[in-house]
C-alpha positions as CSV (number, residue, x, y, z in Angstrom):
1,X,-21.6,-46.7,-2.2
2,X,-20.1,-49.7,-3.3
3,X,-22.2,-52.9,-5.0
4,X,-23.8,-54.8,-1.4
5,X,-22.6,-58.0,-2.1
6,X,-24.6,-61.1,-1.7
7,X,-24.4,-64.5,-0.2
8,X,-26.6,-67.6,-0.3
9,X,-26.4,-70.0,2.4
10,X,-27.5,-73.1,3.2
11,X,-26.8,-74.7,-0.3
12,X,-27.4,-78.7,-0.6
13,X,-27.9,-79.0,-4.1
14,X,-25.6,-79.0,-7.5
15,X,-28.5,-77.4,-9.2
16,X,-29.0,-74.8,-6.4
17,X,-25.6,-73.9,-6.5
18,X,-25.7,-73.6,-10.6
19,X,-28.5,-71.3,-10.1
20,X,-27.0,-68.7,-7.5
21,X,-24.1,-68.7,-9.3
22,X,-26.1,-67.9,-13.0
23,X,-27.6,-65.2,-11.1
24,X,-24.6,-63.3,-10.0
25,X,-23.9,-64.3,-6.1
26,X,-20.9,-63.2,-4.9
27,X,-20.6,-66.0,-2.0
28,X,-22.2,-69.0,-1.0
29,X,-22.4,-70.5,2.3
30,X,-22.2,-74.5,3.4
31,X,-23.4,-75.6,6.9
32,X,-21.2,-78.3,8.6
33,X,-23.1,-78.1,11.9
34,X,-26.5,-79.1,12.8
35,X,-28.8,-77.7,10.7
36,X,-31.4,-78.8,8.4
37,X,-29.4,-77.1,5.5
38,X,-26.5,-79.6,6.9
39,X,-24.2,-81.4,4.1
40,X,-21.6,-83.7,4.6
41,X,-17.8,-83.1,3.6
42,X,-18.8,-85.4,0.3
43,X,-21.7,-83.4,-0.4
44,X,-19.5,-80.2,0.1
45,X,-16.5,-81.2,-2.5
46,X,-19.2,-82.0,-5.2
47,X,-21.0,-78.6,-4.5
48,X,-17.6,-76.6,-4.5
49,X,-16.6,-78.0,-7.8
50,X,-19.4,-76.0,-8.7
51,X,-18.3,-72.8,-7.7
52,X,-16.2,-70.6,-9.9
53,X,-13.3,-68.8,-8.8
54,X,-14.6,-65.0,-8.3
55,X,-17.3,-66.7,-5.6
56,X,-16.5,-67.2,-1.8
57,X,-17.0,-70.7,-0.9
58,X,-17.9,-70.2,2.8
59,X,-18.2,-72.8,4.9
60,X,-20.9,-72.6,8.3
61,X,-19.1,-73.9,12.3
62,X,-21.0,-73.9,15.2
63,X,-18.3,-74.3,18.5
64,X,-16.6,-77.3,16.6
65,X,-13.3,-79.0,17.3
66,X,-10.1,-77.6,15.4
67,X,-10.0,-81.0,14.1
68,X,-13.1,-81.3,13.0
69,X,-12.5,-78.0,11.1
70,X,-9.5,-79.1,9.5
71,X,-10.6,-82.1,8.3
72,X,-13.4,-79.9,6.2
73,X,-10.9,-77.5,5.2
74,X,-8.7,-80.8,3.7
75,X,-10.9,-81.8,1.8
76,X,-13.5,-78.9,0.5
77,X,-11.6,-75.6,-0.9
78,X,-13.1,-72.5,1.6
79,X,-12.1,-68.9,1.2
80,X,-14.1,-67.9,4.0
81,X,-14.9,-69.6,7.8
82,X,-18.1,-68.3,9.3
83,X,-18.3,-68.6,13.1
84,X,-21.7,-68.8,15.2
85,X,-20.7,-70.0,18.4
86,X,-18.3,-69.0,21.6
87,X,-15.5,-69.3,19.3
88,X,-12.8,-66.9,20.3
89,X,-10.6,-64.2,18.3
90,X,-7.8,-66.5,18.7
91,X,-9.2,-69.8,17.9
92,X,-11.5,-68.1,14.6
93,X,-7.8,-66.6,13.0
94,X,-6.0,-69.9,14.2
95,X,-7.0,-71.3,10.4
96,X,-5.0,-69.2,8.0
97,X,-8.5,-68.0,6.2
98,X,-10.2,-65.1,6.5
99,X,-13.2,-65.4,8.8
100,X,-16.5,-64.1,9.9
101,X,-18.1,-63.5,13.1
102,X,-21.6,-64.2,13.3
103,X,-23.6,-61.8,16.0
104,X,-27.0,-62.9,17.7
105,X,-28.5,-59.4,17.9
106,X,-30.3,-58.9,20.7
107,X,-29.4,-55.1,21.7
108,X,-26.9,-52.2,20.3
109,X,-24.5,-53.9,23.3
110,X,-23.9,-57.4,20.7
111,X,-21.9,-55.8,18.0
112,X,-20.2,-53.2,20.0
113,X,-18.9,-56.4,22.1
114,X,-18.2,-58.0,18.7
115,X,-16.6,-55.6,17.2
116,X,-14.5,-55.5,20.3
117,X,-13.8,-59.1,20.6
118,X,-13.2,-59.9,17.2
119,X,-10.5,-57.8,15.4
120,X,-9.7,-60.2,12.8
121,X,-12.7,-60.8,11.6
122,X,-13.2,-59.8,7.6
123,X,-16.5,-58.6,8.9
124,X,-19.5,-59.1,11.2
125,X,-22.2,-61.1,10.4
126,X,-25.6,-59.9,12.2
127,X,-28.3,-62.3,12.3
128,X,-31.7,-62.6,14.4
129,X,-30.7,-66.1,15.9
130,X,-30.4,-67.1,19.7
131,X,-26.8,-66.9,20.6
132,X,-25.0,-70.2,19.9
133,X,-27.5,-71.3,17.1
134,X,-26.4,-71.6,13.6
135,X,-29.0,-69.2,12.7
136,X,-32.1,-69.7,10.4
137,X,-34.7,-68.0,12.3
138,X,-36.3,-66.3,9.3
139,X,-36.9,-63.1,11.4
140,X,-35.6,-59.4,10.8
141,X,-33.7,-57.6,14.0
142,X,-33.7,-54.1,14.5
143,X,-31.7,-53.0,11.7
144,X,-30.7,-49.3,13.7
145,X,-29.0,-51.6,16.7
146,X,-25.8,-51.8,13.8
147,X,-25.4,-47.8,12.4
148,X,-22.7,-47.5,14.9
149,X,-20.9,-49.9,13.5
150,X,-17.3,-49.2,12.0
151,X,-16.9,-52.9,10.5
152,X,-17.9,-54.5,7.3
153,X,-21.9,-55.4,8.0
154,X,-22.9,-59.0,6.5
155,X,-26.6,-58.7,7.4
156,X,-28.5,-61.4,7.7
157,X,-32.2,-62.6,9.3
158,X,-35.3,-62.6,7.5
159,X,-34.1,-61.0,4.5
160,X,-36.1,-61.6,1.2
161,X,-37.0,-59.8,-1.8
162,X,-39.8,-57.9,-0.5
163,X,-37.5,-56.6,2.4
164,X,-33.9,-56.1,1.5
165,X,-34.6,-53.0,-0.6
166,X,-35.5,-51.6,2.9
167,X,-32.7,-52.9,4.5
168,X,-30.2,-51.4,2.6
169,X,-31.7,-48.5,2.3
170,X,-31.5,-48.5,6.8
171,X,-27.7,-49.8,7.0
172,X,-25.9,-49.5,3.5
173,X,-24.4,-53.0,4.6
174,X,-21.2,-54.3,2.7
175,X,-22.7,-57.6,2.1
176,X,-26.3,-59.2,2.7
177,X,-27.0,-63.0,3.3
178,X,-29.9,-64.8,2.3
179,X,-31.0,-68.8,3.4
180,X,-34.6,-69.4,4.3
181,X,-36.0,-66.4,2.1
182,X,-34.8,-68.1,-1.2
183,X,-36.0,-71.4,-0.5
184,X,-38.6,-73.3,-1.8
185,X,-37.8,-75.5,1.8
186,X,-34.8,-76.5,3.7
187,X,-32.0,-76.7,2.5
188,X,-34.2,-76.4,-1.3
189,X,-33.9,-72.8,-3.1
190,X,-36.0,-71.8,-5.4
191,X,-34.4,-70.3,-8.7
192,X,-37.4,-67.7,-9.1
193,X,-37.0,-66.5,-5.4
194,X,-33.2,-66.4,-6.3
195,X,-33.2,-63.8,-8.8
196,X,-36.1,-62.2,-7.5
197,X,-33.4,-61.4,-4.2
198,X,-30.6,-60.6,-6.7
199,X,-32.7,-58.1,-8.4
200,X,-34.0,-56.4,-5.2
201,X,-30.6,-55.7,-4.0
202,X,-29.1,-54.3,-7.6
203,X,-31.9,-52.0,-7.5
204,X,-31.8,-50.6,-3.9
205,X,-28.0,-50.5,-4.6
206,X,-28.8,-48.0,-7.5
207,X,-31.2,-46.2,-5.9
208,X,-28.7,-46.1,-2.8
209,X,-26.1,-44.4,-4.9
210,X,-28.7,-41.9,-6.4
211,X,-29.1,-40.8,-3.5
């Protein structure tokens, strides 16, 4: 099994991003829909500027206009779009950048759809919020509902240091994303919490290929 790669989201802060990137993230996520973890395209260049090269920048829509979109994209540098809404497979590729496919997981039925509907996708992201919500509902979905699953996982929803041992352990995802179980609050993380998360998943990730 490969490294599980991991990806902070919800970043607001120069220092937050500094501290993600010091502890060995491989991505980082900015929200440009509503969201208390929300920043501005301002906000976003000054946070990206902090991002070395070998880290996704990936930047958070929610059913947004392709103008809205491309004005982000002409001013912040994004490797990755991540999608939450009704978006289709069409308009998600229509960008020229890889993309991801967030999935509200409410039965085994979501991500076969997904994987169905969304060919292009670099990968499916499977959280535990309400379908057409950015996501952020600090809760953990049934983690078997995504075994069948031939696509790259990018699991999200109450992930923390406590738990993502575990959830490795149920899915061997490709990537896990963290927001709300790093933070100290919204939008806030908290460096301890941070490398805490990073730690948990190097070690399941060993223990994973010991196996």
């Amino acid at each position: 099994m490969n490294p599980v790669k991991i990806k902070v989201c919800g970043l607001t802060r120069v220092v937050d991003v500094e501290t993600v990137v010091a502890a060995g993230v491989d991505a980082v996520g900015f929200v440009f829909t509503a969201s208390p973890r929300r920043v501005t395209v301002q906000t976003a260049v000054q946070l990206a500027r902090h991002v070395p090269g070998h880290v996704l920048r990936v930047g958070l829509f929610l059913n947004q206009s392709a103008t809205e979109i491309e004005r982000v994209l002409n001013a912040v540098t994004l490797d990755v779009l991540q999608f939450h809404g009704s978006e289709s497979e069409q308009y998600c590729s229509g960008f020229g950048i890889p993309y991801l496919k967030a999935v509200a997981m409410a039965d085994h039925r979501s991500v076969q759809q997904a994987e169905h509907d969304y060919p292009g996708a670099l990968g499916l992201l499977l959280d535990s919020h309400a379908a057409g919500e950015p996501g952020g509902s600090g809760k953990v979905f049934d983690w078997t509902l995504a075994r069948a699953l031939t696509r790259p996982v990018w699991l999200a929803g109450g992930l923390h240091a406590d738990n993502v041992g575990r959830a490795i352990g149920a899915l061997k995802p490709y990537a896990v994303d963290v927001s709300s179980g790093v933070e100290a609050g919204p939008g806030i993380k908290d460096a301890a919490r941070v490398r805490a998360f990073v730690l948990a998943v190097r070690r399941a990730t060993r223990q994973t290929q010991d196996e």
